[in-house]
C-alpha positions as CSV (number, residue, x, y, z in Angstrom):
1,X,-7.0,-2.1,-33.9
2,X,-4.3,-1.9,-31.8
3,X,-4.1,-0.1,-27.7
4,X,-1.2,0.5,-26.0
5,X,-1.8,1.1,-22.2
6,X,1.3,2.9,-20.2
7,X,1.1,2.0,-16.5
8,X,2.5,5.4,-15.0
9,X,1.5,4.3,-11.8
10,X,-1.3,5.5,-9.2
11,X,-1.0,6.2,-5.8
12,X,-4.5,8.1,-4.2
13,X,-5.5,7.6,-0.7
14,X,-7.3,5.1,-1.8
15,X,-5.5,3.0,-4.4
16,X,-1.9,2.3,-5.1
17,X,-0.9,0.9,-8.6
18,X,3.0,1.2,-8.1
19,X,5.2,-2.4,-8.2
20,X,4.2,-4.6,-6.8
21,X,0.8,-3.6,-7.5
22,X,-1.4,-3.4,-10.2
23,X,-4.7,-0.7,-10.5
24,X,-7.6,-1.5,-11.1
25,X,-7.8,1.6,-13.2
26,X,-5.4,-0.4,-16.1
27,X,-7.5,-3.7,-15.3
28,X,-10.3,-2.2,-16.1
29,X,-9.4,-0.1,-19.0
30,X,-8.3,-3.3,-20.5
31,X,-11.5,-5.0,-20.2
32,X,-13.4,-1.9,-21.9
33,X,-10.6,-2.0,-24.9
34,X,-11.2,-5.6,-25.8
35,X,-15.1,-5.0,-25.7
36,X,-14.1,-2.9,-28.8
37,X,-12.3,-5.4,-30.0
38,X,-8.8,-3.6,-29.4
39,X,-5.8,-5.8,-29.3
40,X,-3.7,-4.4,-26.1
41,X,-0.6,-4.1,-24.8
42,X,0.7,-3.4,-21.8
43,X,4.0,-1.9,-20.3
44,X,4.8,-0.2,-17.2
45,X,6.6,3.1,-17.4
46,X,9.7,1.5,-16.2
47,X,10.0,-0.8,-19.2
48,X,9.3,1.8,-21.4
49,X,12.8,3.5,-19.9
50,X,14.8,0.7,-21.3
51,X,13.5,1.3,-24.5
52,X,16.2,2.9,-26.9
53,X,13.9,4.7,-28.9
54,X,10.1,5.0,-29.0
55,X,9.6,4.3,-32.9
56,X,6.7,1.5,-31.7
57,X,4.4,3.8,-30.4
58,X,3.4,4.8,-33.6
59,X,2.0,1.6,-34.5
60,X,-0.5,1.8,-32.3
61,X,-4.4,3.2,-33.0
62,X,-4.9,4.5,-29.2
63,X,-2.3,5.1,-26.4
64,X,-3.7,6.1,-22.6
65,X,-1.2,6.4,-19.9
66,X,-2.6,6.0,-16.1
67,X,-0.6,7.5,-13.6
68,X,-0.1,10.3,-11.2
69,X,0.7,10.6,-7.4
70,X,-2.1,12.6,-5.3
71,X,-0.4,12.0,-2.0
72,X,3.7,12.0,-1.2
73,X,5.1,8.8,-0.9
74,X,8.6,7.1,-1.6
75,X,8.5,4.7,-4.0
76,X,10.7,1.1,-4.2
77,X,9.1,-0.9,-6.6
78,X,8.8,1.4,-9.3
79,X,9.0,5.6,-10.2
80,X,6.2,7.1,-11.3
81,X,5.6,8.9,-14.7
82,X,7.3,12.2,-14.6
83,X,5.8,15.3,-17.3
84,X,8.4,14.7,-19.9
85,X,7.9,11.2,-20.0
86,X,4.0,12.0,-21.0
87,X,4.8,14.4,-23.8
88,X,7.7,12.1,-25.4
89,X,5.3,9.0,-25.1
90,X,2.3,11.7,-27.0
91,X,4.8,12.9,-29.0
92,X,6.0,9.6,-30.4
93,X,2.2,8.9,-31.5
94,X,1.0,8.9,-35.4
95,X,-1.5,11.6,-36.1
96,X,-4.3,9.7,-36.1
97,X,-3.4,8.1,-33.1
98,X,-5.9,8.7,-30.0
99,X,-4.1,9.8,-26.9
100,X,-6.0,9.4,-23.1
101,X,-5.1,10.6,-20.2
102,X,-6.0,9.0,-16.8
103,X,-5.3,9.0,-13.3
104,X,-4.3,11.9,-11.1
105,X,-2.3,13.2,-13.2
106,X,-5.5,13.9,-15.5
107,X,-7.7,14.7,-12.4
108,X,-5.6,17.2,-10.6
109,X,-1.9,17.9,-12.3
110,X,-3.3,18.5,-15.8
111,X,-5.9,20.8,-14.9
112,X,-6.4,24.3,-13.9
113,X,-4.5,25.4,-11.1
114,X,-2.4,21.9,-11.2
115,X,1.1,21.6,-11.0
116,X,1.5,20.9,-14.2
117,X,-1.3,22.4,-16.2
118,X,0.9,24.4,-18.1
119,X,2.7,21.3,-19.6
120,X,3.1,18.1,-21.7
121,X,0.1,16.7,-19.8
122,X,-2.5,18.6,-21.8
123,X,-1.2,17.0,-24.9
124,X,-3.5,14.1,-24.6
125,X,-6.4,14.7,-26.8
126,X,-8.7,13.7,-24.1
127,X,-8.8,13.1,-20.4
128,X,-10.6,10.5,-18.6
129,X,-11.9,11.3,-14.7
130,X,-11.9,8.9,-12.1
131,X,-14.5,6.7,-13.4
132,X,-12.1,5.2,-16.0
133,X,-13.9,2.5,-17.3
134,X,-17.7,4.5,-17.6
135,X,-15.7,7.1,-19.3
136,X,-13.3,5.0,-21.4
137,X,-16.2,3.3,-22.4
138,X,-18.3,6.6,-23.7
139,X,-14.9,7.6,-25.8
140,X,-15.5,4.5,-27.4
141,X,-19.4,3.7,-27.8
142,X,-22.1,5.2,-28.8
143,X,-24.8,3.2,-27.4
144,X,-24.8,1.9,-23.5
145,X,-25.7,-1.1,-22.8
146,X,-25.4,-1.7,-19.0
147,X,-28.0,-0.7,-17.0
148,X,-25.7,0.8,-13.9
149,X,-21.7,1.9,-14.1
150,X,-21.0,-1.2,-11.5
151,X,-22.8,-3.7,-14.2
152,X,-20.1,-2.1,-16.8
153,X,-17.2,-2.4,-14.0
154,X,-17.7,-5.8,-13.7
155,X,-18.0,-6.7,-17.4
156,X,-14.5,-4.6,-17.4
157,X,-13.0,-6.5,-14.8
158,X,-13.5,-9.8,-16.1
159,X,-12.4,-9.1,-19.1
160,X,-9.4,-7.0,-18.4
161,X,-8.1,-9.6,-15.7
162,X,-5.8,-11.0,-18.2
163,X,-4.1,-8.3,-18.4
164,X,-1.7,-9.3,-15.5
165,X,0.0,-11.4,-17.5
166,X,2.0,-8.8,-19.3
167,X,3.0,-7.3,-15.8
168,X,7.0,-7.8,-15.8
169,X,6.7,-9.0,-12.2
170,X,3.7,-11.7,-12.9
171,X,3.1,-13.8,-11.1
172,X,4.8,-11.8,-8.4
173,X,2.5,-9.3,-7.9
174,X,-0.7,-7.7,-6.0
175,X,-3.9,-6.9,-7.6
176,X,-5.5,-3.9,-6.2
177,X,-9.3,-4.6,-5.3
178,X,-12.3,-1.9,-5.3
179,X,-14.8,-2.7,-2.5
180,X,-16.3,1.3,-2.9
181,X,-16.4,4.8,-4.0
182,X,-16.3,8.0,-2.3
183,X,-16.6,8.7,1.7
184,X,-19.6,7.7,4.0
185,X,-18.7,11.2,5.5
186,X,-21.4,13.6,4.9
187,X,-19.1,16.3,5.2
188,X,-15.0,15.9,4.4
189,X,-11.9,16.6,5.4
190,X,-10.1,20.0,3.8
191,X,-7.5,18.4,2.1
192,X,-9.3,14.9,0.6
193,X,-9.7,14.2,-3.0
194,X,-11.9,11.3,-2.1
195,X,-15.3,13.5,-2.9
196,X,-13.8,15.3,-5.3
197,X,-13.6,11.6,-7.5
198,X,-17.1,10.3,-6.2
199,X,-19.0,12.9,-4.5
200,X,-21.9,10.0,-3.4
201,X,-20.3,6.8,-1.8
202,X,-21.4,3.8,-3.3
203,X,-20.5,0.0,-2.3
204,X,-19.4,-2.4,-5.1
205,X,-21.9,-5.7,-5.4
206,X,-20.3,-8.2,-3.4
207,X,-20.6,-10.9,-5.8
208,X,-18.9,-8.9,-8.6
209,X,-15.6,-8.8,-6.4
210,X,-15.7,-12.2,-5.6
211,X,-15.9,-12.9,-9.4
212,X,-13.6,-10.4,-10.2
213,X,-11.3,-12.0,-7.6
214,X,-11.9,-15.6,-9.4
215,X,-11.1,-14.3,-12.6
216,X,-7.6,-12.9,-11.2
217,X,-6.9,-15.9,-9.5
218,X,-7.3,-18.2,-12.4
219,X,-4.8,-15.6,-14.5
220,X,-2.1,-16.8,-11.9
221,X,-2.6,-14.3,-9.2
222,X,-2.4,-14.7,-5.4
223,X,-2.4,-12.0,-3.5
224,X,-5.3,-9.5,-2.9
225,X,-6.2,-5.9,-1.5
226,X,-8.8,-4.6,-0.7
227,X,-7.3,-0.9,-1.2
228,X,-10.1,0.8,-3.3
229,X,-12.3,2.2,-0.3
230,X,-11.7,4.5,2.0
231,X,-13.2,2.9,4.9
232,X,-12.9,-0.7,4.0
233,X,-15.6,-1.0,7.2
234,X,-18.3,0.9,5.5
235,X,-18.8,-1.8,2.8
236,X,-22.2,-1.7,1.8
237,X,-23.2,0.6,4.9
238,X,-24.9,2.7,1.8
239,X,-27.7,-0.5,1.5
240,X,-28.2,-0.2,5.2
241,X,-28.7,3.4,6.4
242,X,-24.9,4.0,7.3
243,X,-24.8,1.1,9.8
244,X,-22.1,-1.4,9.2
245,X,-23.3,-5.3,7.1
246,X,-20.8,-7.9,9.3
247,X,-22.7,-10.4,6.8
248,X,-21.6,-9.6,3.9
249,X,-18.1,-9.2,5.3
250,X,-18.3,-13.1,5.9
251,X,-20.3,-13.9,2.4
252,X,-17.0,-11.7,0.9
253,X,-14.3,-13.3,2.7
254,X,-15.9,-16.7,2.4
255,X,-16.6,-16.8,-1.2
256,X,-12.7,-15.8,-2.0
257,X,-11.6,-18.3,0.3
258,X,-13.5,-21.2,-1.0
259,X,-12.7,-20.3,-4.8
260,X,-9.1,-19.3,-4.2
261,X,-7.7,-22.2,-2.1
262,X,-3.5,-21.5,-2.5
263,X,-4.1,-17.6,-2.1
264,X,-1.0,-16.1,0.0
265,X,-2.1,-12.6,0.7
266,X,-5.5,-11.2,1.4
267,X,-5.1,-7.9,3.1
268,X,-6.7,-4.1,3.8
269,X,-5.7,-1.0,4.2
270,X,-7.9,2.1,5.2
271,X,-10.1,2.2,8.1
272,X,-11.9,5.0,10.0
273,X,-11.1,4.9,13.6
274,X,-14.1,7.1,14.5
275,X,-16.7,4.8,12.3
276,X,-15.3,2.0,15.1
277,X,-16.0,3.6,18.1
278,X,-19.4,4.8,16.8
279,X,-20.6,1.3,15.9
280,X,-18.2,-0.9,18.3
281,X,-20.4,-3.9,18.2
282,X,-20.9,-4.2,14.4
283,X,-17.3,-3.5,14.1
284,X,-16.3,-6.0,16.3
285,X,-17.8,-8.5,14.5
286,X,-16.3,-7.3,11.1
287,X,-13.0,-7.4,12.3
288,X,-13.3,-11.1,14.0
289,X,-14.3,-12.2,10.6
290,X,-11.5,-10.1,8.8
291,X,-8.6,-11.6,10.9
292,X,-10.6,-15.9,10.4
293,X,-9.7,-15.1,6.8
294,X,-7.0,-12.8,6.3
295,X,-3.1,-13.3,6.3
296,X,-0.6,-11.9,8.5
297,X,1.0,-8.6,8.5
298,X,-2.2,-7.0,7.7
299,X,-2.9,-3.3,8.6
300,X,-5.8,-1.0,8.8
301,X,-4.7,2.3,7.7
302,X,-6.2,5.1,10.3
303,X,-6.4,8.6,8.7
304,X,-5.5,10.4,12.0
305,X,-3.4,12.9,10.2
306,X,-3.5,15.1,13.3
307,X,-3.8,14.8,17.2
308,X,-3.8,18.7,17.4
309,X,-7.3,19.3,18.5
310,X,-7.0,23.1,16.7
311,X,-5.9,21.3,13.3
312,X,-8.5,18.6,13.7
313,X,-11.5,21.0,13.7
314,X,-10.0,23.7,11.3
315,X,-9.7,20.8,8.5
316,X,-12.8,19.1,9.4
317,X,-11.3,15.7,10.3
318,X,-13.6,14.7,12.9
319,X,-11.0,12.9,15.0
320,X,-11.2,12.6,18.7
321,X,-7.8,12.1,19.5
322,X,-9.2,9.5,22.7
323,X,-11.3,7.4,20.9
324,X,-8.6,6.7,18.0
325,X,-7.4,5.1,21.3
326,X,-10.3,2.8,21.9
327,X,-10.4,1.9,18.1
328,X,-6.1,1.3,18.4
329,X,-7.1,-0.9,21.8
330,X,-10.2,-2.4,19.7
331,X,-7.6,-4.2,16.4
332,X,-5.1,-4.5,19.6
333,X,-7.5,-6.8,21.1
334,X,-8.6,-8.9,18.0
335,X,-5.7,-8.7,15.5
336,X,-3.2,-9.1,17.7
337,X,-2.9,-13.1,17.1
338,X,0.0,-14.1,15.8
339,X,1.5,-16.5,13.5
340,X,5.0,-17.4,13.4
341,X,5.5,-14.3,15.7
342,X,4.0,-12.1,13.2
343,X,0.4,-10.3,13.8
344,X,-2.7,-10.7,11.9
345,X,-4.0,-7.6,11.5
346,X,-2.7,-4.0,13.3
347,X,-3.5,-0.3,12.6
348,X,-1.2,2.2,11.2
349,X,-1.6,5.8,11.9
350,X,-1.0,8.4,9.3
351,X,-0.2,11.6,10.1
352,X,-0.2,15.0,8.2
353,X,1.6,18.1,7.5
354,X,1.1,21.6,5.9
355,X,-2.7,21.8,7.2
356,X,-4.5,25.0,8.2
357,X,-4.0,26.2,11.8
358,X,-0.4,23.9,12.1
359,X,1.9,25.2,15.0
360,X,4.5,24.1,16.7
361,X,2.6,22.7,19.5
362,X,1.2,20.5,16.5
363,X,4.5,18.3,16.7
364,X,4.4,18.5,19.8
365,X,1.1,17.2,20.7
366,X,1.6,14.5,17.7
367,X,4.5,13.1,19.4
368,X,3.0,13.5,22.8
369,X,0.2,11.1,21.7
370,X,2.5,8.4,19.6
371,X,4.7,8.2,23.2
372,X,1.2,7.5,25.0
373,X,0.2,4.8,22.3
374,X,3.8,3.2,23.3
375,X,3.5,3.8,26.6
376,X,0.1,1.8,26.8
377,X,2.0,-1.5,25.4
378,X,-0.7,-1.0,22.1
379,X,0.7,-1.9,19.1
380,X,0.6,0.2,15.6
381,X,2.3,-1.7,12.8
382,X,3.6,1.7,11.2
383,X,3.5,5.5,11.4
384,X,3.2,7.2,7.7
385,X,4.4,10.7,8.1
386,X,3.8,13.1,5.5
387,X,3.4,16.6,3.9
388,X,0.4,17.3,2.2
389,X,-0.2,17.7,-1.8
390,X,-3.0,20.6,-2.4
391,X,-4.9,19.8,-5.2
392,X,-7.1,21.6,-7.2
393,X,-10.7,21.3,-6.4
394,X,-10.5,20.6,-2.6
395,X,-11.4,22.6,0.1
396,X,-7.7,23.2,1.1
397,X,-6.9,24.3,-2.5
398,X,-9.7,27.0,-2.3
399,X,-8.8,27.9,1.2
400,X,-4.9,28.3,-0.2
401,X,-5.9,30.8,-3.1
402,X,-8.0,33.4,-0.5
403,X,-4.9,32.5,2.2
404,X,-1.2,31.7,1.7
405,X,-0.9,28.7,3.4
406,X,2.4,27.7,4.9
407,X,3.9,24.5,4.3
408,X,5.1,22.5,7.3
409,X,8.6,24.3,9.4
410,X,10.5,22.3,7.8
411,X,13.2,22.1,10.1
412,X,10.7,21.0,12.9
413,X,9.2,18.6,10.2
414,X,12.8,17.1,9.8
415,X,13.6,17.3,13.8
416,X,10.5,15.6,14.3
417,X,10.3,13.0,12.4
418,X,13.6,11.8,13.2
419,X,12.8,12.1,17.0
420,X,9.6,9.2,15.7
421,X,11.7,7.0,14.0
422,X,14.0,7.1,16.8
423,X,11.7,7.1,19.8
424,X,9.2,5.2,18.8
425,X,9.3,3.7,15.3
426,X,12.7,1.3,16.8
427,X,11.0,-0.2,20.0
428,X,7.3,-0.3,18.0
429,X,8.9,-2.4,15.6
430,X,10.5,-4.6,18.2
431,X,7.3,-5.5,19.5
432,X,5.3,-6.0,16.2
433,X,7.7,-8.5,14.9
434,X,10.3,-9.5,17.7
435,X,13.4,-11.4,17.1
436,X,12.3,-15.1,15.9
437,X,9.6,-13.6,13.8
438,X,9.0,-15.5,10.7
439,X,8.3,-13.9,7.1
440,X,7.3,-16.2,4.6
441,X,8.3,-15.3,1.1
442,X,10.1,-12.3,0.6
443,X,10.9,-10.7,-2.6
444,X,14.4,-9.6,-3.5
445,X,14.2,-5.7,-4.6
446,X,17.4,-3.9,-4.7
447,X,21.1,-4.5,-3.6
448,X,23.2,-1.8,-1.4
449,X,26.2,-3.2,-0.2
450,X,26.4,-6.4,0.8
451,X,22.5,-6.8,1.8
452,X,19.9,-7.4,-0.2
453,X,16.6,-6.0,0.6
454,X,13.3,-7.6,0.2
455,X,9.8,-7.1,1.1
456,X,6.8,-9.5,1.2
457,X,4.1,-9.1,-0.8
458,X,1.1,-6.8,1.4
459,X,-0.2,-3.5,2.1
460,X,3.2,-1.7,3.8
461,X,5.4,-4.6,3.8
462,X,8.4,-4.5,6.0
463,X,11.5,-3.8,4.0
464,X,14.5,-6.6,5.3
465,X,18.0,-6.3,4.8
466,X,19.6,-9.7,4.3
467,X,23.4,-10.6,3.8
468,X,24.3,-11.5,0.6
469,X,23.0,-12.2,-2.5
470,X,19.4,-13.0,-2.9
471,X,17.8,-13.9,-6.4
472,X,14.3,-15.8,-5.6
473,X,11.9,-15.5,-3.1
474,X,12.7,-16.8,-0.2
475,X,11.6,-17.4,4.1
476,X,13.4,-15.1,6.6
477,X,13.8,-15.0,10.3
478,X,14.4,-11.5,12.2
479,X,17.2,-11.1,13.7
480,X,17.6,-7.1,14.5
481,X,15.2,-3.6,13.9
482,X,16.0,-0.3,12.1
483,X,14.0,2.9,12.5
484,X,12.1,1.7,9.0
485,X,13.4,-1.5,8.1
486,X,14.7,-4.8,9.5
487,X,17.6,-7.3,9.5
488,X,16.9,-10.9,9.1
489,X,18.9,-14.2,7.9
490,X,17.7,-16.9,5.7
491,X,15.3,-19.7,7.7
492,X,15.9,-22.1,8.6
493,X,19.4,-20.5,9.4
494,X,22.1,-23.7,9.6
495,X,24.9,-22.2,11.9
496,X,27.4,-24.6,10.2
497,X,26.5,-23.4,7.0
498,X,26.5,-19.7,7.8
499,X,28.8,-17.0,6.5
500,X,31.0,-14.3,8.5
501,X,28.6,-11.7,6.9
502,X,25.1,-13.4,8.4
503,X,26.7,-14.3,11.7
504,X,27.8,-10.7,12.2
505,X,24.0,-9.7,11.6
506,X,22.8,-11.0,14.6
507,X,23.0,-8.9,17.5
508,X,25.8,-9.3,20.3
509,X,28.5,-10.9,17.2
510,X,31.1,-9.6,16.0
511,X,34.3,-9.7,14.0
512,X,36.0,-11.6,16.9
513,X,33.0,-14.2,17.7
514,X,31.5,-14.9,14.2
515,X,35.4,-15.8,13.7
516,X,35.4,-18.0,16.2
517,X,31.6,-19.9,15.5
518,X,33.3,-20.5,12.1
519,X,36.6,-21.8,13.6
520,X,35.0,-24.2,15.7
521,X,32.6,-25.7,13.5
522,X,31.3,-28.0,12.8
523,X,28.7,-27.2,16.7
524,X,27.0,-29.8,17.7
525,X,24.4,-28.9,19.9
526,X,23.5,-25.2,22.5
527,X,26.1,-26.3,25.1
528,X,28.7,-26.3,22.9
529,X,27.6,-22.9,20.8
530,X,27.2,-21.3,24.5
531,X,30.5,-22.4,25.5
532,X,32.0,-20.5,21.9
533,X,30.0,-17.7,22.2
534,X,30.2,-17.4,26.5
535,X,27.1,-14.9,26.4
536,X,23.8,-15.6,27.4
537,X,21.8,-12.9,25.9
538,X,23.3,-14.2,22.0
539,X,22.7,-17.8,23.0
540,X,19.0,-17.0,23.7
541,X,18.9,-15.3,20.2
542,X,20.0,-18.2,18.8
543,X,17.4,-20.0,20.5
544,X,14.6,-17.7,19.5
545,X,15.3,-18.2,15.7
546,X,15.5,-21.6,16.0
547,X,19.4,-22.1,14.8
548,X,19.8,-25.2,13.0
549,X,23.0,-27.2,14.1
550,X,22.6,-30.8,12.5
């Protein structure tokens, strides 16, 4: 028997399966396919585009497409699965063909009061819930033969680690880990989907992601997230009355570590900056151990979503906006280390639009408290602005059927978010990753112009424009700061081998003066370069990314 499985792409609060990433939703599917004994294959939406017809679909005994976006983001690595893309791929299957549905687009667009319940997506014949593999594996078994749905995910995951190889990108890519399920919130916020997938939170065994992890790595992969959770810091709090395990933080991290010996990236993403404050000691210790085995550029997604106190309590957040200040000071404090200029581990703050009781003085209080966070000389290694999605089954959604609910102003939305990215985004960023900052290994993306932009491979990577043509990975030293991205030049960076492009990236050159380096070359040594470019402030950049002149 033959499976096809079509990567549409994922992106939940709590999981993100768009390039470079890969689900564990389509790992895991894979693993419960080849327990039946499926041959699969595996292509991402994207390479499906490039196909000129889709006559091979119908060689196939079972088709499932995972994909679906339940919270707003823009996308460089891939696009996810659109409608029509779902009902040509159905539509292009034999009769006896089974077709699955999974993902949000199964969860929330396909059904009832979705946005697109009334479409292609209902062609599937069935569609799976959150728990892919436990409900993959029912479509498929009669009998069970796992005594828990973890024993059955790790089964799964073993098996279905292979898949990466068929990823277009492989080895290039980042394998999206589950830690846990659900929210150790007894109650949740209006607009969260999290309890709507897993009502009771639940920790993963450790020593099934450690294996899982082992399995990956000997497939060829090296970089890691720990994405699935939606407080990474409340792993296996469930086993211990709520209170935080710092022990099996270190048994985690440890058993990776001494298995995985050339892993590049091992990184997290959301945190709850209330569950710090509440158990500041345990904490403490958890992040110590995070940052001894972590890499650099690491963040700890905070969902702040609001600082308006009125918006806080109407969608049940249960922020304080003055302790997200201690827990901000708290990674401040610990993470803060750098390595080649670059931080180990930093919050991000996300932030919300389109909730219940949002006024003007919402912006205004949001701002009010980002300047503060600047002002205090903490760092936040990115600010995620968005407008919420309302989907069906939430709190929000119910709210929005008894009450129209207004979307964000959007003309304040656009004013204000500007006003971020300009007033605070630019000199944030300066400070994170300051001229002479070193990023190992970044990944050319797309060409515009005469840049090339790359990212590294991490949970929100920077994006870095660099002159000219880029092909392979490569090492980069920053040389200048955009609002959401950043200028940077090969490293090392030989002056005398330089072109006009590169020289006029770095700040303080121009036209005139990179025409001049070039004319005068080759430069020995700084006392000549100064006397060329006769300005102190460009010598010292020079200095700071360690120009190479022999």
């Amino acid at each position: 028997m033959r499976a096809l499985i079509v990567d549409g792409y994922v992106d939940e609060p709590a999981a993100l399966g768009v390039p470079p990433y890969v689900s564990h939703y389509v790992r895991y599917a894979a693993g419960v396919l080849m327990m039946k004994s499926f041959s699969v294959d595996y292509f991402t939406i994207d390479q499906i585009r490039t196909w000129t017809d889709l006559k091979p679909i119908k060689d196939y005994d079972l088709v499932l497409i995972v994909g679906g976006v339940a919270v707003p983001g823009r996308y460089v690595g891939g696009e996810p699965i659109k409608p029509h893309e779902v009902e040509r791929i159905f539509t292009s299957c034999s009769d006896s063909c089974l077709r699955l549905l999974a993902g949000p687009y199964a969860q929330f667009q396909a059904t009832e009061g979705g946005s697109f319940a009334k479409t292609s997506a209902l062609k599937a014949d069935i569609r799976l819930g959150p728990d892919l593999a436990v409900e993959l594996y029912n479509v498929l078994f009669e009998k069970k033969k796992f005594p828990n749905d973890w024993a059955l995910v790790r089964e799964a995951s073993l098996l279905g680690a292979s898949l990466v190889r068929q990823h277009p990108r492989y080895p290039n890519i980042l394998c999206e880990l589950e830690l846990s399920r659900g929210c150790e919130r007894i109650t949740h916020c209006s607009f969260c989907i999290e309890p709507v997938f897993y009502p009771k939170f639940t920790s993963r065994p450790v020593e099934d992601v450690i294996e899982e992890v082992r399995e990956l790595y000997k497939q060829g992969c090296r970089a890691f997230r720990f994405g699935r959770s939606a407080n990474v810091l409340a792993y296996y709090s469930d086993r211990n009355g709520g209170k935080p395990v710092p022990e099996v933080f270190e048994e985690l991290y440890q058993g990776i570590r001494n298995s995985c010996l050339n892993l590049e990236v091992l990184h997290h993403d959301n945190a709850n900056p209330m569950y710090i404050v509440d158990h500041e000691k345990e904490c403490y210790k958890i992040l110590e151990i995070m940052v001894k085995w972590n890499t650099p550029a690491d963040v700890l997604s905070f969902g702040v979503e609001s600082f308006d106190k009125n918006v806080l309590k109407k969608n049940n957040i249960m922020i304080d906006p003055e302790r997200v200040l201690r827990a901000i000071e708290i990674v401040n404090q610990i993470g803060g280390v750098r390595v080649e200029g670059v931080p180990k581990l930093l919050p991000g703050i996300n932030l919300l639009y389109g909730l219940i009781g949002e006024t003007r003085l919402t912006y205004e209080e949001n701002f009010s408290w980002l300047r503060k966070i600047l002002d205090s000389g903490l760092l936040v290694r990115r600010i995620n602005i968005r407008q919420v999605i309302v989907e069906p089954g939430t709190p929000l959604w119910r709210y929005a059927q008894l009450k129209k609910l207004k979307g964000p102003d959007s003309r304040l939305y656009r004013f204000y978010k500007e006003l971020i990215r300009r007033e605070i985004d630019i000199p944030m960023f300066k400070r994170v990753v300051p001229v002479g900052s070193i990023l190992r290994k970044v990944y050319p993306e797309y060409r515009e112009g005469k840049f090339t932009f790359a990212r590294q491979l991490g949970t929100y990577p920077f994006l870095v424009g660099i002159p000219g043509e880029v092909e392979k990975p490569i090492d980069v030293v920053v040389v200048d700061h955009g609002p959401r991205s950043l200028t940077a030049l090969r490293f090392p960076f030989y002056l005398n081998e330089a072109s006009h492009e590169e020289l006029r990236c770095i700040p303080g050159i121009g036209e005139k003066r990179a025409s001049k380096i070039i004319l005068n070359r080759p430069i020995k040594d700084l006392h000549q370069l100064s006397q060329i470019v006769e300005d102190k402030d460009v010598l010292d950049t020079f200095r700071r990314i360690g120009v190479v002149l022999s």
